[in-house]
C-alpha positions in Angstrom: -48.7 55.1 115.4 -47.6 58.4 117.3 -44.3 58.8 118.8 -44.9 60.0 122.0 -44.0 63.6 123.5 -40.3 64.3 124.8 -40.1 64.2 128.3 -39.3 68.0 129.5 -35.9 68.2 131.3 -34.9 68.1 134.3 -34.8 71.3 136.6 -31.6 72.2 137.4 -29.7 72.4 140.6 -29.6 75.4 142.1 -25.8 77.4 142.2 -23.9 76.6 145.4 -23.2 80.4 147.2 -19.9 81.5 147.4 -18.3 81.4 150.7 -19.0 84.6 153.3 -15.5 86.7 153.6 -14.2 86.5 157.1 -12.8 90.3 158.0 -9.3 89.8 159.4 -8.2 92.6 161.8 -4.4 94.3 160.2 -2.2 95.9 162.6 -2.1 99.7 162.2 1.7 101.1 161.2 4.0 102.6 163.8 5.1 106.2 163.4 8.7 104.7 162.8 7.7 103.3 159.6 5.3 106.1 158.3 8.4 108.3 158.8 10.3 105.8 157.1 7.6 105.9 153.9 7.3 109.2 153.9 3.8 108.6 154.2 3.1 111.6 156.7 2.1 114.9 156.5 5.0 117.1 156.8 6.4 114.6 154.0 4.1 115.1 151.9 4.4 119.2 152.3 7.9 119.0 151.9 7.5 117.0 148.4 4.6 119.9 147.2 7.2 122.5 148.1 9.9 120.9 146.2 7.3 120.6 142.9 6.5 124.5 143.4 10.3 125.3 143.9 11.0 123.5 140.9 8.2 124.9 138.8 9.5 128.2 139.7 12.9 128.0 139.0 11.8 126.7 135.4 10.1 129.7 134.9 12.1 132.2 135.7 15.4 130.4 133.6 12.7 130.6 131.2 12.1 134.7 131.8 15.7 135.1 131.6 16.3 133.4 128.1 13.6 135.3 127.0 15.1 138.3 128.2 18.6 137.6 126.5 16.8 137.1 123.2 14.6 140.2 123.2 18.1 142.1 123.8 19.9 140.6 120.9 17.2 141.0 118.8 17.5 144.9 119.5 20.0 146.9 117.9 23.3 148.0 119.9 23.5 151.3 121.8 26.0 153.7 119.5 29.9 153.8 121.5 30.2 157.0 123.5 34.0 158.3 123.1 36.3 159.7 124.9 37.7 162.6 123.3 40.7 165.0 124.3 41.5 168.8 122.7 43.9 169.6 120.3 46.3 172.3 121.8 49.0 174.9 121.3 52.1 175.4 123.1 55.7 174.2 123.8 56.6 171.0 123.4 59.6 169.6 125.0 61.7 166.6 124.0 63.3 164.7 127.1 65.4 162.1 128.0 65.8 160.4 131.4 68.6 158.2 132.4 69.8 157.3 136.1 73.3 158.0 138.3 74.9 158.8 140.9 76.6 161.7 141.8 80.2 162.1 142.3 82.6 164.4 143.1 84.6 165.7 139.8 88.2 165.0 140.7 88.7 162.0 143.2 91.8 160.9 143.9 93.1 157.4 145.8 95.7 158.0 147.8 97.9 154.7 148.8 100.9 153.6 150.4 104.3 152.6 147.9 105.9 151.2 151.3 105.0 148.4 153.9 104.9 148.9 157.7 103.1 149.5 160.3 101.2 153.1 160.3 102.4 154.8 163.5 100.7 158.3 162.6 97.4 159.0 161.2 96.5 163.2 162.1 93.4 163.3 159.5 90.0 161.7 159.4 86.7 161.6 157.7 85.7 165.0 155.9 89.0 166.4 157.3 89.8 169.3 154.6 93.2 169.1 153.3 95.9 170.9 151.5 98.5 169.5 148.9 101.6 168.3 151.1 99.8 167.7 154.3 100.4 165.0 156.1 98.0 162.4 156.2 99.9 159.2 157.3 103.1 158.1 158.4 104.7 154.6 158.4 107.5 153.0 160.9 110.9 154.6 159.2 112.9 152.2 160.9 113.4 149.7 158.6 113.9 152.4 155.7 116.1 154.7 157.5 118.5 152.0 158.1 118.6 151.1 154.4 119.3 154.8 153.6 122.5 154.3 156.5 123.3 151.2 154.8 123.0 152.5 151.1 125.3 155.9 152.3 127.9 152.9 153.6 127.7 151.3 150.2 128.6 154.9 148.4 131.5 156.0 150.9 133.0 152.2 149.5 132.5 152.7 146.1 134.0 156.4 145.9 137.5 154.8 147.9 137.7 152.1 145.6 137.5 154.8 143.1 140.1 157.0 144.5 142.1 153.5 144.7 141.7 152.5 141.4 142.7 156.3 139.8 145.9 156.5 141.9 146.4 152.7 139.7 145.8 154.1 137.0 148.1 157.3 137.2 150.9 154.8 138.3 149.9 152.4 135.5 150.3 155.2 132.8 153.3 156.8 133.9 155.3 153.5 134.1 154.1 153.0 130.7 155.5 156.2 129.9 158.7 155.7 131.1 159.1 152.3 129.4 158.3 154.1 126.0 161.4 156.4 126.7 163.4 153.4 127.8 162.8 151.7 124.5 163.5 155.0 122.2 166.9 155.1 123.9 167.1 151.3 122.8 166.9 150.6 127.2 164.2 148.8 127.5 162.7 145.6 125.1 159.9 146.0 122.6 158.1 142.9 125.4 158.5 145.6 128.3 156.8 148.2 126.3 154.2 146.1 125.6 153.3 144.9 128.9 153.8 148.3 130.8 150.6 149.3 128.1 148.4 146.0 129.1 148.7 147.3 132.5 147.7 150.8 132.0 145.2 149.7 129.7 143.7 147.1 133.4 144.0 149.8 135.0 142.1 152.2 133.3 139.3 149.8 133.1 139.5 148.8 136.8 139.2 152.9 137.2 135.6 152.6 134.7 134.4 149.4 136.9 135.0 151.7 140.2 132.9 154.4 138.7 130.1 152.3 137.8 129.9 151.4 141.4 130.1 154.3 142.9 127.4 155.4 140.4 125.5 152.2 141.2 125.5 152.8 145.0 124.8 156.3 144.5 121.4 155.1 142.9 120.8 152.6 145.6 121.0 155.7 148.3 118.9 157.7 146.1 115.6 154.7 146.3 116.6 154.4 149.7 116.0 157.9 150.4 113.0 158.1 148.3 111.5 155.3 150.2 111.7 156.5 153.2 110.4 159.8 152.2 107.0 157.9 150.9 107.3 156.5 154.7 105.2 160.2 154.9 102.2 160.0 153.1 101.0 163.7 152.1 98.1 164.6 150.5 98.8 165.2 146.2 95.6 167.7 146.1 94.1 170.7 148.1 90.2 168.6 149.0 88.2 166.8 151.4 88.8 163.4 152.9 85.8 161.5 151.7 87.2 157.9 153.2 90.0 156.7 155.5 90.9 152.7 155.3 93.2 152.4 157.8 93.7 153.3 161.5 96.6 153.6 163.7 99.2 150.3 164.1 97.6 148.6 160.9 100.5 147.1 159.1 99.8 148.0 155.0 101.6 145.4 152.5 102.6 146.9 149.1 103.0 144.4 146.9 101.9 144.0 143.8 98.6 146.0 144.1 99.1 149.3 146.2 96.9 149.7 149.3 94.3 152.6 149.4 94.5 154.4 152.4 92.8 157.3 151.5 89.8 158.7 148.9 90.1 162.9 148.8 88.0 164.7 146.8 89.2 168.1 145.0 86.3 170.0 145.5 82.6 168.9 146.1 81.8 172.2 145.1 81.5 171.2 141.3 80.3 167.7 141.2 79.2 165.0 138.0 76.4 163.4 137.7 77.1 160.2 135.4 73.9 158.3 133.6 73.4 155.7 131.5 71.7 156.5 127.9 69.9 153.7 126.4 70.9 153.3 122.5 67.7 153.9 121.3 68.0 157.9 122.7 71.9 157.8 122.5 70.8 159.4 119.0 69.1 162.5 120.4 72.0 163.6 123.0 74.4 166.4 122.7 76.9 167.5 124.3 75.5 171.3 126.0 72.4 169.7 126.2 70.6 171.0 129.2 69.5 168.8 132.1 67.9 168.7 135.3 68.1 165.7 138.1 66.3 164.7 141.4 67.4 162.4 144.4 65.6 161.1 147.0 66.8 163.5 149.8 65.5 166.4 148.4 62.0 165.2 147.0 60.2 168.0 145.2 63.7 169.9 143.8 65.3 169.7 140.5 68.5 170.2 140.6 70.1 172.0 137.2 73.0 170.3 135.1 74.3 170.9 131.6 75.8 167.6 129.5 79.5 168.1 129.0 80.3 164.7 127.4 79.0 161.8 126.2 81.3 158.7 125.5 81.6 156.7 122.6 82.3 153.3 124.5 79.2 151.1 125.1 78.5 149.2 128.2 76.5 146.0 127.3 74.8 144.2 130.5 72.4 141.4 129.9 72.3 142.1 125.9 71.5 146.1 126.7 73.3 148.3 125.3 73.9 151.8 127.2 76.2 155.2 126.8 77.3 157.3 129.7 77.1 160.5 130.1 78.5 163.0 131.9 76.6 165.9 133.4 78.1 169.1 135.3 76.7 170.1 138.4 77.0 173.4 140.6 76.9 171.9 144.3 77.9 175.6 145.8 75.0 174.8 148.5 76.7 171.4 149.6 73.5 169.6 149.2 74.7 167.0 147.2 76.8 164.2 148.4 78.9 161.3 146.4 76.9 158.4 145.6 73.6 159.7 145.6 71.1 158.2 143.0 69.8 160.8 140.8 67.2 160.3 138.0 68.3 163.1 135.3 66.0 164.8 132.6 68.1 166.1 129.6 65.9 168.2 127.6 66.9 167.3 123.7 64.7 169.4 121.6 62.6 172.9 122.0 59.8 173.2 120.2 57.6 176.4 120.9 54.2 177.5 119.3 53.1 174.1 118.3 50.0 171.9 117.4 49.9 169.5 119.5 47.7 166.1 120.2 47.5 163.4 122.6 49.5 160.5 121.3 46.4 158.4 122.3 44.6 160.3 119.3 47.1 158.4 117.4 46.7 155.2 117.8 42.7 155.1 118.5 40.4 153.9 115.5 37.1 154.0 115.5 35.0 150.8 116.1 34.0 149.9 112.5 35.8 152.5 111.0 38.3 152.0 107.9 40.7 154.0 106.3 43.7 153.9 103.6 47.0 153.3 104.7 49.7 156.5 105.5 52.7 157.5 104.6 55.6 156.9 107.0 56.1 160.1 108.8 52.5 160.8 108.8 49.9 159.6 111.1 45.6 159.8 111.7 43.5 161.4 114.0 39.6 160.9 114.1 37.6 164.2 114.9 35.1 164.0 117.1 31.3 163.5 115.5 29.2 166.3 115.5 25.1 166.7 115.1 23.7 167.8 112.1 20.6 169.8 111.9 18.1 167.1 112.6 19.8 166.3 115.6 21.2 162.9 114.9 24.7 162.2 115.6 27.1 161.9 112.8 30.4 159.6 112.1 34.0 160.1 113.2 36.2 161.9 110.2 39.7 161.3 109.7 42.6 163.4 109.1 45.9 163.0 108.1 49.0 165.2 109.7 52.6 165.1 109.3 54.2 164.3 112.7 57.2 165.8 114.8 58.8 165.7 117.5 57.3 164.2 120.5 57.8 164.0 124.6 56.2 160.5 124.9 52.6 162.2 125.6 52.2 164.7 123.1 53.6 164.7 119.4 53.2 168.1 117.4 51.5 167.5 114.5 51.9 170.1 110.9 49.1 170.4 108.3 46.1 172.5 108.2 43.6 169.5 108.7 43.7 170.2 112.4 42.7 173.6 114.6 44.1 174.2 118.5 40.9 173.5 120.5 38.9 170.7 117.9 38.1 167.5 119.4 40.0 164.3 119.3 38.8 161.0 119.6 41.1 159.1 122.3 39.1 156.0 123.2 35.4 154.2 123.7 33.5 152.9 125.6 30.1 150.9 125.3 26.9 152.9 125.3 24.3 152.6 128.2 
């Protein structure tokens, strides 16, 4: 028996539809809050202008770097130099120091006597001659020691007189006691004490003396005081300072006043300097010298050195000599105390090679060359183009040096010519 047929399946239910989207209506944004975004247009300018502003700084830090390498890789532009020309001439070794000026005999004139200054005839710049007066102090005081002194003499010479008539009568009783006792009148104990008192008297008569003496000394300071009472001038010169004026009382005590500075002549005049030990060396005495101060600017003023001292002056661990210069002030230019900046000339040297101490002490960039001898030194000629044109190299040559000013230093040898070309200094290609 035959099964019968499947029953065909169901038809299916149709899909339900999904639901319909309901459009829902959005508020639009307020300017405050598209400003806030940056959501506008000048924002979004400014942000593009950045980007570019950016973009081109990037490239042109770029450019640069490139620039940079491209130079290192290319070779350096050869130094140009500075060169200076070897010369011939006189060379002239110096020394300069500072002073002042003075005035070559200057003398302080003071008072040996107190009390009060009742005449003062000079002043300032007042020209004077040996004895003048200058000053005069109250003699009252001092003439009435003098009266007092001449008292104390006319005292001592009567007890002088007084104890001479002793003495005479002393010795002649003595004498007649003697007598007395050779005619057996008079005992040996007589004798003997008419001699004692001869022998008082006679040195009674010796202290008397050495009074009178003594007083006559006492009159004689008394005297001599008040003579200083009148202050005179010791040299024929020129008042250069008065310290005192009229009714000042001067004290002399154990320092004596200074009442007056006179200068002898300011004619002929010093001018002492200070010589650092390190040219001490090259000063002699004759050198010749010239000097400046501030009041004649422009003018050198001629000196000679007449000495040069042998005791040091240290200040703050330097070491200095002075020297003393003669100077001719006929023209009465210069006064005391004016600052002078002098120039001794120590060493003539005429018809000389000379170079530029900067040749010296310049070396080449790059260059090398074997150590000197002391007493020599190098200079580097100037390089010269050969035939084809290119530039060659610096050459050295060695010189014996001597004598120098401080700018110049002559130079012996025949490795250098007057008028060849020294090499001074560099400086960087272009």
């Amino acid at each position: 028996m035959t099964p019968p047929p499947p029953a065909a399946p169901a038809a299916a239910a149709p899909a339900a539809a999904p639901p319909a989207r309901v459009a829902v209506a959005r508020p639009a944004p307020s300017p405050e809050m598209i400003a806030q975004l940056g959501l506008g247009r000048g924002a979004r300018a400014r942000r593009i202008a950045w980007r570019v502003a950016k973009y081109l700084a990037l490239a042109l830090v770029a450019l640069a770097v490139a620039r940079q390498i491209q130079r290192a890789r290319q070779p350096a532009p050869p130094p140009t130099y500075v060169t200076a020309e070897v010369t011939r001439g006189e060379l002239r070794v110096t020394v300069a120091a500072t002073g002042r000026v003075q005035a070559a005999t200057t003398v302080d004139v003071g008072a040996e006597v107190s009390g009060r200054i009742v005449a003062l005839p000079v002043d300032d710049n007042a020209r004077v001659t040996r004895g003048q007066v200058l000053a005069v102090i109250d003699p009252e005081q001092l003439q009435a020691a003098v009266t007092q002194q001449q008292a104390q003499v006319a005292a001592a010479q009567a007890s002088v007189r007084q104890a001479r008539a002793t003495l005479d009568e002393a010795r002649q009783s003595a004498r007649r006691t003697t007598e007395l006792a050779g005619q057996a009148l008079a005992s040996t104990q007589t004798v003997e004490s008419s001699a004692a008192a001869a022998a008082r008297a006679a040195a009674a008569y010796d202290v008397a003396v050495a009074n009178a003496r003594l007083a006559a000394a006492g009159l004689t300071s008394a005297r001599s005081k008040l003579d200083k009472a009148t202050i005179r001038s010791p040299i024929d010169g020129i008042v250069l300072d008065r310290l005192v004026e009229p009714g000042q009382t001067v004290t002399a005590g154990f320092a004596t006043p200074v009442l007056f500075t006179i200068a002898e002549d300011l004619a002929r005049m010093t001018l002492k300097v200070d010589i650092d030990e390190a040219d001490v060396g090259r000063v002699r005495d004759g050198n010749p010298a010239t000097f400046t101060v501030d009041a004649y600017l422009g003018r050198a003023f001629p000196s000679k050195v007449v000495r040069l001292s042998n005791q040091p002056t240290i200040s703050q661990s330097v070491v200095t000599y002075e020297a003393q210069l003669e100077v001719d002030n006929h023209e009465l230019l210069l006064r005391p105390g004016m600052t002078a900046t002098a120039t001794i000339t120590t060493d003539v040297r005429p018809d000389v090679v000379l170079v530029p101490d900067a040749a010296l002490r310049f070396t080449p960039p790059g260059a090398t060359a074997p150590p000197i001898a002391a007493g020599a030194g190098r200079v580097w000629l100037a390089p010269v183009r050969g035939a084809d044109g290119a530039l060659g190299k610096p050459a050295a040559v060695v010189v014996e040096l001597g004598a120098s000013d401080g700018t110049r230093t002559e130079v012996k040898g025949g490795g250098l010519a007057p008028g060849a070309a020294v090499l001074v200094d560099t400086k960087a290609g272009t």
